[in-house]
Residue frames as a rotation matrix with the C-alpha (Angstrom) as fourth column:
UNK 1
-0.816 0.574 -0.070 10.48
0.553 0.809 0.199 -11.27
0.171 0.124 -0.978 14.34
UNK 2
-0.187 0.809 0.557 6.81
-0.171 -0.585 0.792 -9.79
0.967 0.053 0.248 14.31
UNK 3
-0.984 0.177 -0.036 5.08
-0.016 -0.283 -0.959 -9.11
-0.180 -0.943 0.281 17.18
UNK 4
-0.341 0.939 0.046 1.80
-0.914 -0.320 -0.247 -8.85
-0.217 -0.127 0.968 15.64
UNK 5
-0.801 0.039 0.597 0.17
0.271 0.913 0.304 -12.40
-0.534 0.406 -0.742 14.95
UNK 6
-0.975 0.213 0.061 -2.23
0.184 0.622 0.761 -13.45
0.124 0.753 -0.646 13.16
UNK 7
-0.074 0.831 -0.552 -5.59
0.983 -0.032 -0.180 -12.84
-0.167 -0.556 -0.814 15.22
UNK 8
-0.248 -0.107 -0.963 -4.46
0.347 -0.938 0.015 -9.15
-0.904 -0.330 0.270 15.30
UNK 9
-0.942 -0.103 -0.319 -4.33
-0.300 -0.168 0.939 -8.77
-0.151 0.980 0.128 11.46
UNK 10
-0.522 0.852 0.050 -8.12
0.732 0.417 0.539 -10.36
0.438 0.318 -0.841 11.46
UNK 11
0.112 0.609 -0.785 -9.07
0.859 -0.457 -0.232 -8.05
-0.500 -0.648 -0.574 13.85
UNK 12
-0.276 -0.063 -0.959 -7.95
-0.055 -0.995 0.081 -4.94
-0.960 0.075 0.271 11.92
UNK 13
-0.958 0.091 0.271 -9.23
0.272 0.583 0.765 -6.52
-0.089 0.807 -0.584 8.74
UNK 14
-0.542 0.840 0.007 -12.78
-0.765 -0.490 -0.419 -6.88
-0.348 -0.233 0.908 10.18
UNK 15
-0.759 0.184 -0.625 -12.97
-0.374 0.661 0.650 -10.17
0.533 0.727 -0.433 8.82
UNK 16
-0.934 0.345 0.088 -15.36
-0.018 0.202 -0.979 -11.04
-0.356 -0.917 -0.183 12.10
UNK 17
-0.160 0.982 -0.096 -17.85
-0.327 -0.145 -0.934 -9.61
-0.931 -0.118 0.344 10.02
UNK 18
-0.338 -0.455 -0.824 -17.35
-0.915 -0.045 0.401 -11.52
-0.219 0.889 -0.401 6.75
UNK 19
0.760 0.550 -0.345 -19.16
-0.485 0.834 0.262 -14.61
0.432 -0.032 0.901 5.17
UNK 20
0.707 -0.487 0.513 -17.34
-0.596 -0.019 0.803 -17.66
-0.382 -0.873 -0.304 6.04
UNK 21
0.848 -0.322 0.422 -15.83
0.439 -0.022 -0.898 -17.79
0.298 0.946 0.123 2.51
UNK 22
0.689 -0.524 0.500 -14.21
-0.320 -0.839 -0.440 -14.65
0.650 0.143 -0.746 3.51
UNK 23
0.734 -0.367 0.572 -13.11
-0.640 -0.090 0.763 -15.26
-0.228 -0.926 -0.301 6.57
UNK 24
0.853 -0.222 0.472 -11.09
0.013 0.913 0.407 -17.87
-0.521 -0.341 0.782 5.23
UNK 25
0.612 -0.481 0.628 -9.63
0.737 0.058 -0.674 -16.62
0.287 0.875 0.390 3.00
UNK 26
0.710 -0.195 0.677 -8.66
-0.410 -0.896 0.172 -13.66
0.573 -0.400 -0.716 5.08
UNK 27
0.709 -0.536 0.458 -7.09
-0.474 0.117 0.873 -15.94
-0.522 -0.836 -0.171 7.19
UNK 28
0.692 -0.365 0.623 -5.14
0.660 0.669 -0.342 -17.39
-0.292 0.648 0.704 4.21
UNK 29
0.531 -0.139 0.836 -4.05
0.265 -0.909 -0.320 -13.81
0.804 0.392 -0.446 3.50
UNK 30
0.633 -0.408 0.658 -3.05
-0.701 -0.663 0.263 -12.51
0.329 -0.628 -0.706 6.81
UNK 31
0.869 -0.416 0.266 -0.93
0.201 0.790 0.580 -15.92
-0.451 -0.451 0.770 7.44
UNK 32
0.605 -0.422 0.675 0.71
0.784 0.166 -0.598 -14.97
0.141 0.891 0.431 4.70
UNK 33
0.505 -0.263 0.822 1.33
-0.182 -0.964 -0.196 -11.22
0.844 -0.050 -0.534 5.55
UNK 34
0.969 0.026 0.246 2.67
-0.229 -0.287 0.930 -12.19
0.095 -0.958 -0.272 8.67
UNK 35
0.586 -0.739 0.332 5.20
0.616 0.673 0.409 -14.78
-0.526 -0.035 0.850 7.67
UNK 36
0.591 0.066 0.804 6.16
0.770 -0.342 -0.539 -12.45
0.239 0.938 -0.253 4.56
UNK 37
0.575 0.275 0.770 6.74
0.088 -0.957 0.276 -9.55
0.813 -0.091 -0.575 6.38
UNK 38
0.907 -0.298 -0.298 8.57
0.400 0.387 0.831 -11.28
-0.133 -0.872 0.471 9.26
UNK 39
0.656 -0.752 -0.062 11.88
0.723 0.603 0.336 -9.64
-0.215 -0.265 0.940 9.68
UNK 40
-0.261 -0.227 0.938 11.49
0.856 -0.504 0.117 -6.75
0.446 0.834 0.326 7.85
UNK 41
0.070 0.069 -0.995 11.67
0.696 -0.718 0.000 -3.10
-0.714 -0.693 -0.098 9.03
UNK 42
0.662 0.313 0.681 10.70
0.749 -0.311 -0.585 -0.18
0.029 0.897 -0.440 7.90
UNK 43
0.197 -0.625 0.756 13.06
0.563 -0.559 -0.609 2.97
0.803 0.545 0.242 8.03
UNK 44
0.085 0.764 0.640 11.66
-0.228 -0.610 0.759 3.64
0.970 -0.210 0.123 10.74
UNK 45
-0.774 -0.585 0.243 12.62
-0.496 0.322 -0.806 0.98
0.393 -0.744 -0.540 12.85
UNK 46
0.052 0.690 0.722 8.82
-0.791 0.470 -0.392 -0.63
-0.610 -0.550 0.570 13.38
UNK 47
-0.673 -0.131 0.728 8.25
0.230 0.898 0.375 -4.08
-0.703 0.420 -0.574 12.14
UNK 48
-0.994 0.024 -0.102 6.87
-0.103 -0.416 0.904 -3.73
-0.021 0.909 0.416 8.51
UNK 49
-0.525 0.849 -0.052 3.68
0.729 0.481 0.487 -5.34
0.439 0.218 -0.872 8.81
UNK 50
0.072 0.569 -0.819 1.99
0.514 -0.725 -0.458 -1.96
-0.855 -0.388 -0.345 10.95
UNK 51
-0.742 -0.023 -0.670 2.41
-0.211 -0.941 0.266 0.02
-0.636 0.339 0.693 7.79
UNK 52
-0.817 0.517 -0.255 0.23
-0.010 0.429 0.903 -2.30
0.576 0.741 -0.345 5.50
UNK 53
0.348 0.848 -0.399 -2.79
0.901 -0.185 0.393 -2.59
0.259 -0.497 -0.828 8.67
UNK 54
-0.405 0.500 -0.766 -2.61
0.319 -0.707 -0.631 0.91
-0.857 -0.500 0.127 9.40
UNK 55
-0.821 -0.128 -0.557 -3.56
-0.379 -0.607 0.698 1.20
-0.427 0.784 0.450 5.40
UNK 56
-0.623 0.703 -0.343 -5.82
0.725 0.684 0.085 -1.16
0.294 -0.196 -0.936 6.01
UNK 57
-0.466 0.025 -0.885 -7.15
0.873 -0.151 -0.464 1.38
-0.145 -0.988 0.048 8.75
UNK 58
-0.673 0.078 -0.736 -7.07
-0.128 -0.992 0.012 4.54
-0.729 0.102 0.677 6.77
UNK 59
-0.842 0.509 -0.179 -9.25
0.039 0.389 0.920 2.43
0.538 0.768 -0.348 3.95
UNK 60
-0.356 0.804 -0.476 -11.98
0.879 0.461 0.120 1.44
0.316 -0.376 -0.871 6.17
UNK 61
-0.062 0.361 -0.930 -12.21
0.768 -0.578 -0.276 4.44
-0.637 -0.732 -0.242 8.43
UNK 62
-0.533 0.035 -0.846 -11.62
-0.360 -0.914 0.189 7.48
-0.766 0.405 0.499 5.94
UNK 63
-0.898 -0.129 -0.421 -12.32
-0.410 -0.104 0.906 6.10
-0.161 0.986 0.041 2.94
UNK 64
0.022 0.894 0.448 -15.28
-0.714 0.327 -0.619 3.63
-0.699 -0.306 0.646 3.98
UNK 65
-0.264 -0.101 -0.959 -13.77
-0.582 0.810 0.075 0.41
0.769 0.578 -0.272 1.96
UNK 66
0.542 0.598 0.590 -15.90
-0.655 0.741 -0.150 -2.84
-0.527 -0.305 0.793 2.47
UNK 67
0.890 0.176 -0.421 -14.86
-0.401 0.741 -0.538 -4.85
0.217 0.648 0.730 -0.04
UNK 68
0.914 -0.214 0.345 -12.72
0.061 0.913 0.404 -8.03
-0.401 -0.348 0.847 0.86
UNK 69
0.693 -0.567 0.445 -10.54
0.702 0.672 -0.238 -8.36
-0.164 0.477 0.863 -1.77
UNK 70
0.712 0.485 0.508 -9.99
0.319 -0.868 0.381 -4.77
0.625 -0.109 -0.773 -1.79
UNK 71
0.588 -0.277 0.759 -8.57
-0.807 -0.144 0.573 -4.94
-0.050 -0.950 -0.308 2.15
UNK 72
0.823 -0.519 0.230 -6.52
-0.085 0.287 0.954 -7.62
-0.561 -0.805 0.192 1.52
UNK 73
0.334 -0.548 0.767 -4.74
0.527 -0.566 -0.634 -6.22
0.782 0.616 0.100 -1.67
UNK 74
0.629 -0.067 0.774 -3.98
-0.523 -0.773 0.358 -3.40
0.575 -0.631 -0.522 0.86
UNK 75
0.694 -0.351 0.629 -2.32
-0.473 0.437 0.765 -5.91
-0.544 -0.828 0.137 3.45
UNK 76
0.086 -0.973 0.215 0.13
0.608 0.222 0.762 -7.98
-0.790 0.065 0.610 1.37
UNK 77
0.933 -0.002 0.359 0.46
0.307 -0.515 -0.800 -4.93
0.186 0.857 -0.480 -1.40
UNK 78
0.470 -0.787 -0.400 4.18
-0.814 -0.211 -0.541 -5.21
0.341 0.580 -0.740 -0.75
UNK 79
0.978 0.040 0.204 4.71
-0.028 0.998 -0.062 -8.62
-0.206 0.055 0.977 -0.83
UNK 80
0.522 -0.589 0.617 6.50
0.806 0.104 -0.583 -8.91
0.279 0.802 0.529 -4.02
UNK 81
0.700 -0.511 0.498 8.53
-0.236 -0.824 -0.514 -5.51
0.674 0.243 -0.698 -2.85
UNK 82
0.432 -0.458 0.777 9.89
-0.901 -0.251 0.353 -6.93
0.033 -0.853 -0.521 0.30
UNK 83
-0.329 -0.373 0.867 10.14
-0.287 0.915 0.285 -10.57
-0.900 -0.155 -0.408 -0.51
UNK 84
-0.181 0.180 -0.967 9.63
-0.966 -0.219 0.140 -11.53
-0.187 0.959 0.214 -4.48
UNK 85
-0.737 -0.460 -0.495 10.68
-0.547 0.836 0.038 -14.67
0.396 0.298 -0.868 -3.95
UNK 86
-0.775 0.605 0.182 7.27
-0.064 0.211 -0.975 -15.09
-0.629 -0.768 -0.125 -2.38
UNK 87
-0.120 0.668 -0.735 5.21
-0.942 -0.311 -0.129 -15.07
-0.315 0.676 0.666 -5.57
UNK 88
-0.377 0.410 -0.831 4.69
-0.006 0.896 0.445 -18.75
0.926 0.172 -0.336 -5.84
UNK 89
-0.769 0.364 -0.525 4.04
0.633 0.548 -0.547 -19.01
0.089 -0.754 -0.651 -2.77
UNK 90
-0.560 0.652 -0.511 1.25
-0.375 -0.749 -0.546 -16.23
-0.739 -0.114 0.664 -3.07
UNK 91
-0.442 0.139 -0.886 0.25
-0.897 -0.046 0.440 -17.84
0.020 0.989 0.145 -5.91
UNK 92
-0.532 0.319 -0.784 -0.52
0.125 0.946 0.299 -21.15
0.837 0.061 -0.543 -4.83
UNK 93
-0.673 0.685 -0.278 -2.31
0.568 0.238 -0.788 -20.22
-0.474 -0.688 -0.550 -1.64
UNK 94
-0.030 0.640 -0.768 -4.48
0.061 -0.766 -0.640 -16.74
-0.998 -0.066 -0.016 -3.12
UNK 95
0.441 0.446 0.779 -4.14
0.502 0.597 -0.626 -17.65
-0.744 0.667 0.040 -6.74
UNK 96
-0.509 -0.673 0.537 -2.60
0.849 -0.291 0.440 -16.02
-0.140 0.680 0.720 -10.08
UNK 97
0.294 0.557 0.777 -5.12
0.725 -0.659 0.198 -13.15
0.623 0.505 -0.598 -10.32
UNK 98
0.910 0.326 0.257 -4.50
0.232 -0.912 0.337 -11.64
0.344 -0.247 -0.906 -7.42
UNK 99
0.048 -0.982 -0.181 -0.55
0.648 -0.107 0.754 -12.31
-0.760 -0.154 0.631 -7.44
UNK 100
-0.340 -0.644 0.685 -0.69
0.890 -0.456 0.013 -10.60
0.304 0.614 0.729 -10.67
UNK 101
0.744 0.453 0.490 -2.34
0.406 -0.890 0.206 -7.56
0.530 0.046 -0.847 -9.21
UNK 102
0.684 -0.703 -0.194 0.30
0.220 -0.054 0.974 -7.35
-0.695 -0.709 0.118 -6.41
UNK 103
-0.004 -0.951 0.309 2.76
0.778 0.191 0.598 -7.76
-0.628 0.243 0.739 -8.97
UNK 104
0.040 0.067 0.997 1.19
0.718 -0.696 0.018 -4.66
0.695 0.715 -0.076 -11.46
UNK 105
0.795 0.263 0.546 1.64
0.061 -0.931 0.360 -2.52
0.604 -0.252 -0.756 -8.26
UNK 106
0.607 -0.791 0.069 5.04
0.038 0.116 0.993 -3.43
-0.793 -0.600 0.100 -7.49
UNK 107
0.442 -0.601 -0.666 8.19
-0.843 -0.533 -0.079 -1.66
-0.307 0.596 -0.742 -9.41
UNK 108
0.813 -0.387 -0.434 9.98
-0.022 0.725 -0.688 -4.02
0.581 0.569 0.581 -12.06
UNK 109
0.033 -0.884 0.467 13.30
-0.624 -0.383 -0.680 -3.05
0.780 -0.269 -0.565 -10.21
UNK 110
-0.057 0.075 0.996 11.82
-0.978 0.194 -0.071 -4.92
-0.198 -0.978 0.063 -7.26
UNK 111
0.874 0.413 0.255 10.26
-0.299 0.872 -0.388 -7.63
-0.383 0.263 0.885 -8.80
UNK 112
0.934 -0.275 -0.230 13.93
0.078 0.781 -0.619 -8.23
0.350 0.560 0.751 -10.54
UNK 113
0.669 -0.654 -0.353 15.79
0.680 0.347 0.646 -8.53
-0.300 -0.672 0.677 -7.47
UNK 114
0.241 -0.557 0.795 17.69
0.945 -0.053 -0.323 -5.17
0.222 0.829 0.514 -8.89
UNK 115
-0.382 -0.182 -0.906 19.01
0.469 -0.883 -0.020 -1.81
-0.797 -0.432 0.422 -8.00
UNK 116
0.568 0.822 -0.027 16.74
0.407 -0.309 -0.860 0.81
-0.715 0.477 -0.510 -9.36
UNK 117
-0.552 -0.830 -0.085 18.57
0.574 -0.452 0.683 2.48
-0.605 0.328 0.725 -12.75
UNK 118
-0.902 -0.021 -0.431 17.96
-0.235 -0.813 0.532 5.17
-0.361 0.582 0.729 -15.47
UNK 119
-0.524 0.805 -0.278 13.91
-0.390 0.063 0.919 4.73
0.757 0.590 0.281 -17.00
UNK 120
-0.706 0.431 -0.563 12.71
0.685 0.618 -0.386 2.60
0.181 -0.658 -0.731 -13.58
UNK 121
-0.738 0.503 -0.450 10.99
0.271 -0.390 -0.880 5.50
-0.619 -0.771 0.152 -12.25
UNK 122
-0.552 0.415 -0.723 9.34
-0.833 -0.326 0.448 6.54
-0.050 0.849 0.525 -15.43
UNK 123
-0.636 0.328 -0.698 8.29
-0.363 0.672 0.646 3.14
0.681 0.664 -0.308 -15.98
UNK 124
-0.761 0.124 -0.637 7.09
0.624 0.409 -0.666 2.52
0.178 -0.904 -0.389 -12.54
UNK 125
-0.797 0.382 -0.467 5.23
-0.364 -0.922 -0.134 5.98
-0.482 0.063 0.874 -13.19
UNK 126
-0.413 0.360 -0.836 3.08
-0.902 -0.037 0.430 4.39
0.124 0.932 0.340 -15.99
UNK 127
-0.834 0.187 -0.519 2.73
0.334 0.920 -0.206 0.49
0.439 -0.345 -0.829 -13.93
UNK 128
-0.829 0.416 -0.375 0.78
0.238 -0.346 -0.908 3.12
-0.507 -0.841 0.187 -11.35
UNK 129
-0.542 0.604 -0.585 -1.34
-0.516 -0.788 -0.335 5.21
-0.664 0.120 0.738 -13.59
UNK 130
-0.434 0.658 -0.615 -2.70
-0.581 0.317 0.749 1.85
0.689 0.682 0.245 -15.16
UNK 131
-0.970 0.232 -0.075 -3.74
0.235 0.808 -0.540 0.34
-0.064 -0.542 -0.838 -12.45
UNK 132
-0.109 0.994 0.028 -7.57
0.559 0.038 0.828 -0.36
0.822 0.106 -0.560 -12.50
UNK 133
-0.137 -0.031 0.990 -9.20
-0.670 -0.733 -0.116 1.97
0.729 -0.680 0.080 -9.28
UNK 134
0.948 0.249 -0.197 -9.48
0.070 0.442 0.894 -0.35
0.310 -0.862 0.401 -6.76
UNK 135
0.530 -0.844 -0.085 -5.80
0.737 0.508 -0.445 -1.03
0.419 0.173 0.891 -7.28
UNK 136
-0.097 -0.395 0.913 -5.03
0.294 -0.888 -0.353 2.79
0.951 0.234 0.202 -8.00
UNK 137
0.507 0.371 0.778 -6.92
-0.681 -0.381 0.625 3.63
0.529 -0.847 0.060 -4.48
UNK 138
0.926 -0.322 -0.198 -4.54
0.334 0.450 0.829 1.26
-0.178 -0.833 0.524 -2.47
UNK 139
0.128 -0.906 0.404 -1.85
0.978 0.047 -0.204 2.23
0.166 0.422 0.892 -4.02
UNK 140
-0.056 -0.205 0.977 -2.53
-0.143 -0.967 -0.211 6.25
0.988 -0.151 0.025 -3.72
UNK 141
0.908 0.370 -0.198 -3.98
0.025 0.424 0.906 4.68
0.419 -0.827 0.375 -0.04
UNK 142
0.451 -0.872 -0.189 -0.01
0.884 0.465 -0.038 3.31
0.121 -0.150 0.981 0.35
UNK 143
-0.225 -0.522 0.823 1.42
0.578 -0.751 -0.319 6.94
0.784 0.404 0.471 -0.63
UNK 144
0.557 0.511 0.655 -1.18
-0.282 -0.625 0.727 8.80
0.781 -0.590 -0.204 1.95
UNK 145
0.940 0.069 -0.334 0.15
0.286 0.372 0.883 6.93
0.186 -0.925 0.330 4.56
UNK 146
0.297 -0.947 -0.122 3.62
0.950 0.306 -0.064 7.03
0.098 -0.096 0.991 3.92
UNK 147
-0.241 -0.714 0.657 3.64
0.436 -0.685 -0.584 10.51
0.867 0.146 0.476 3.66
UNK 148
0.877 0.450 -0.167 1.99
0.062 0.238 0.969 10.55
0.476 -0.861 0.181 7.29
UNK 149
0.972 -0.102 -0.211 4.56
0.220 0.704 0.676 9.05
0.079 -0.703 0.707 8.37
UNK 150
0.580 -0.655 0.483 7.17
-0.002 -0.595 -0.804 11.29
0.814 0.466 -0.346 7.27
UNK 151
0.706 0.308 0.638 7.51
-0.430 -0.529 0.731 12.66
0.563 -0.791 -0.241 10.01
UNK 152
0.475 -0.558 0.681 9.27
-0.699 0.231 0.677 9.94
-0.534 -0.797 -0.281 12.18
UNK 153
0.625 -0.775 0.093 11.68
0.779 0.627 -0.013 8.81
-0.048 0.080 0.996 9.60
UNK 154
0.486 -0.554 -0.676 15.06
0.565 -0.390 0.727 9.66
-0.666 -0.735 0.124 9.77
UNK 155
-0.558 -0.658 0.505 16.23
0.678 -0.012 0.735 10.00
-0.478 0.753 0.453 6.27
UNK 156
-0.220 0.287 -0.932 15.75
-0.015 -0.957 -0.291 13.50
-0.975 -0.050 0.215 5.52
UNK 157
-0.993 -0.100 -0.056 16.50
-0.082 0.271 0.959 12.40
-0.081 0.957 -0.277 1.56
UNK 158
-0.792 0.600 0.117 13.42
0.609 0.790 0.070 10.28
-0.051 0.126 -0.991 1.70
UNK 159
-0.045 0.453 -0.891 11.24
0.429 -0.796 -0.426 13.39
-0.902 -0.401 -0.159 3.13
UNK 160
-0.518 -0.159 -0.840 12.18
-0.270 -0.902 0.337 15.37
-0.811 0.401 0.425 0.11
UNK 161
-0.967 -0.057 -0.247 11.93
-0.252 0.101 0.962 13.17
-0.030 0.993 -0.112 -2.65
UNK 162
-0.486 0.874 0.018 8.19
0.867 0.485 -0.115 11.66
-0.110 -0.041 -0.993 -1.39
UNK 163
0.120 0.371 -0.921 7.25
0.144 -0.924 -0.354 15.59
-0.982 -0.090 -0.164 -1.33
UNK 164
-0.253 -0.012 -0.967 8.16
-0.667 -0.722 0.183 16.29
-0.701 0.691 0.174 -4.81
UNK 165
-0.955 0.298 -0.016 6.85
0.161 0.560 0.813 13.00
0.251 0.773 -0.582 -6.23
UNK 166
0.017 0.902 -0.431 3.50
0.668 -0.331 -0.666 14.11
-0.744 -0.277 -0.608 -4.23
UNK 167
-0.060 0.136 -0.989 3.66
-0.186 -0.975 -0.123 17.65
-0.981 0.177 0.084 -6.10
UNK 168
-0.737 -0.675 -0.043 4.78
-0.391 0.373 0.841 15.96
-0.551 0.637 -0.539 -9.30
UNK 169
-0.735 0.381 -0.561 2.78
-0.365 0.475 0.801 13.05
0.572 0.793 -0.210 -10.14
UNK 170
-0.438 0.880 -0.186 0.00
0.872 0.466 0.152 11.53
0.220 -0.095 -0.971 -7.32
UNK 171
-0.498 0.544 -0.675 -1.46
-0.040 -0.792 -0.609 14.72
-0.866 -0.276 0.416 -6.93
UNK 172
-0.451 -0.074 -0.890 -2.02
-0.856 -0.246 0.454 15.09
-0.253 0.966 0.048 -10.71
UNK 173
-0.786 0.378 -0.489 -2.89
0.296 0.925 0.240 11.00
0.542 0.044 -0.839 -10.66
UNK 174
-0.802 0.382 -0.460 -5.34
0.572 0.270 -0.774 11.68
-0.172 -0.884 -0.435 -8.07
UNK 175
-0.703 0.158 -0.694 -6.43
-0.116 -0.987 -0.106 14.85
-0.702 0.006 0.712 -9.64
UNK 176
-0.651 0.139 -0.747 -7.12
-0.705 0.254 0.662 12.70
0.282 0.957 -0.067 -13.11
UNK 177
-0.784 0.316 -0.534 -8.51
0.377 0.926 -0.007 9.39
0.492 -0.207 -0.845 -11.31
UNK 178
-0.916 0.391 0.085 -11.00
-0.192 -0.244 -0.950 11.30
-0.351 -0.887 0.299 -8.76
UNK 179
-0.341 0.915 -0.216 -14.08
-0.911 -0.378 -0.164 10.75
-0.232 0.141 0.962 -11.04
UNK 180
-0.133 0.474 -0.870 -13.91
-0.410 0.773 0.484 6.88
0.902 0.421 0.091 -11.42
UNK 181
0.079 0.351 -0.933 -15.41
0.659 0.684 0.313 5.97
0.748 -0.640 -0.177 -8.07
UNK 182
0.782 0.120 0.611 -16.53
-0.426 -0.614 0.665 8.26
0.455 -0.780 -0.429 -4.59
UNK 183
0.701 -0.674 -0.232 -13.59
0.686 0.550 0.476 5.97
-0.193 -0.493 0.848 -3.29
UNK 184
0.028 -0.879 0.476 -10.95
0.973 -0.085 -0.213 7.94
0.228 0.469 0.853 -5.52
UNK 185
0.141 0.255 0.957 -12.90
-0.005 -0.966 0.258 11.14
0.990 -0.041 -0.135 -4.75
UNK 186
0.961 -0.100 0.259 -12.16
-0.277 -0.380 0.883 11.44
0.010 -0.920 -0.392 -1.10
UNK 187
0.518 -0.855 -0.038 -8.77
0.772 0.448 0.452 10.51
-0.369 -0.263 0.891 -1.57
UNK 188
-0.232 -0.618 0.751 -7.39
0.791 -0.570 -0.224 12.71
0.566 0.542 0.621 -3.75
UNK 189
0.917 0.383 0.112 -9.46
0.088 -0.467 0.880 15.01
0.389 -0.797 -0.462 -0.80
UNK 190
0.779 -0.585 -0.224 -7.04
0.515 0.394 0.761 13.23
-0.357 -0.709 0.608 1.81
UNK 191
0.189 -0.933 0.307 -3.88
0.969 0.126 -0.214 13.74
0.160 0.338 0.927 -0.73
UNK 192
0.071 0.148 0.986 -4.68
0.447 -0.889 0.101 17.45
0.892 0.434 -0.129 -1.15
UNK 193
0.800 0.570 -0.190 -5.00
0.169 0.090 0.982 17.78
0.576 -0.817 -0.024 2.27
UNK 194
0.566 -0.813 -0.136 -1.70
0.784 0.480 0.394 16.29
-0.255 -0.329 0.909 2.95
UNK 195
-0.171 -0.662 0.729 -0.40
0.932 -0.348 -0.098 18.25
0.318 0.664 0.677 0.76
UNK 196
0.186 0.054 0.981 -1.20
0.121 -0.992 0.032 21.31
0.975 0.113 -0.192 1.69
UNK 197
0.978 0.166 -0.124 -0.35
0.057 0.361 0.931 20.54
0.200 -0.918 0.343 5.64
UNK 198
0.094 -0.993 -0.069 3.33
0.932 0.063 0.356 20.10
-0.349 -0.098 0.932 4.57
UNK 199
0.220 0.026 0.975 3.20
0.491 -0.867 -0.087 23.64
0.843 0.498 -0.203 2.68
UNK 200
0.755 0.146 0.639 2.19
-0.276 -0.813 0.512 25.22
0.594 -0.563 -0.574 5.74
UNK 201
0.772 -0.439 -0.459 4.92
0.631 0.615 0.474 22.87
0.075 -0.656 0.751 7.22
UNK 202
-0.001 -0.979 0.204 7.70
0.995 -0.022 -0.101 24.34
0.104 0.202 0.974 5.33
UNK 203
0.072 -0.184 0.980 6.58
0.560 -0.805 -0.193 27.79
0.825 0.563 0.045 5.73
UNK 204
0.908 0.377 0.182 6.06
-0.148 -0.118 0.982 28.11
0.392 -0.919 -0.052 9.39
């Protein structure tokens, strides 16, 4: 069961300072993320919902995202990966636009309740590199973190393969995307960054 409620998820939001449009909706959003998220763990062993507000975190503070919709794309941006069967119900509180964004940044494999096979990743490759940049910049946002967080998971596997899809393809994404918005341009900063941290990792 979570541990974090509701109040906590406004507070790392920032919704305090938001009309009172927002704020509602925010709280419509983080009710959601909480329940959603309930039960789930991450590899890691913390309860899932810290991995979406510390992206939350790295948006605001590094990057300097404001925008609303933005931050709470970021918070349930794996909804539909952990719980699919949650897409009406995302759908009837936060509407069909922004379920279908959720859903263009969430692998088909997930979304059809399926083990991943032969073309998923390829295709899942191509779901990413259209996303629009707000989208793209939670989504590389998601990646930045995760590879943070390396560190304290256990599954060496996992380590490797996030390292050579970094080297692969969001570097390169990041590399291509960095000129539609000062948002994308300090990320791909961040990614590069990352990246070059683990280098010295492996050589040291």
């Amino acid at each position: 069961m979570n541990l974090i409620g509701l109040d906590h998820v406004l507070t790392v939001l920032g919704a305090a300072a938001w009309s009172t449009e927002e704020q509602s909706r925010a709280r419509v959003a983080g009710a959601l993320a909480v329940t959603i998220y309930d039960g789930h763990t991450r590899d890691q062993g913390t309860p899932y919902l810290e991995h979406p507000l510390a992206i939350i975190t790295l948006l605001a503070t590094e990057i300097r995202v404001s925008q609303v919709e933005t931050l709470l794309l970021a918070l349930l941006h794996d909804a539909l990966e952990v719980a699919p069967e949650s897409e009406a119900l995302l759908v009837q509180h936060l509407g069909v636009p922004f379920t279908g964004r959720l859903r263009a940044m969430t692998a088909d494999h997930r979304l059809e309740r399926r083990p991943k096979a032969a073309g998923d990743e390829t295709r899942w490759r191509f779901k990413q590199a259209a996303l629009p940049p707000e989208d793209l910049l939670v989504r590389l946002a998601d990646r930045l973190h995760n590879l943070r967080d390396l560190a304290a998971s256990p599954n060496v596997d996992r380590r490797r393969r996030f390292l050579q899809s970094l080297e692969d393809f969001y570097l390169p994404l990041a590399d291509a995307a960095r000129g539609l918005s000062p948002h994308l341009a300090v990320m791909r900063s961040l990614l590069h960054a990352e990246y070059v941290r683990h280098q010295q990792e492996v050589r040291l």
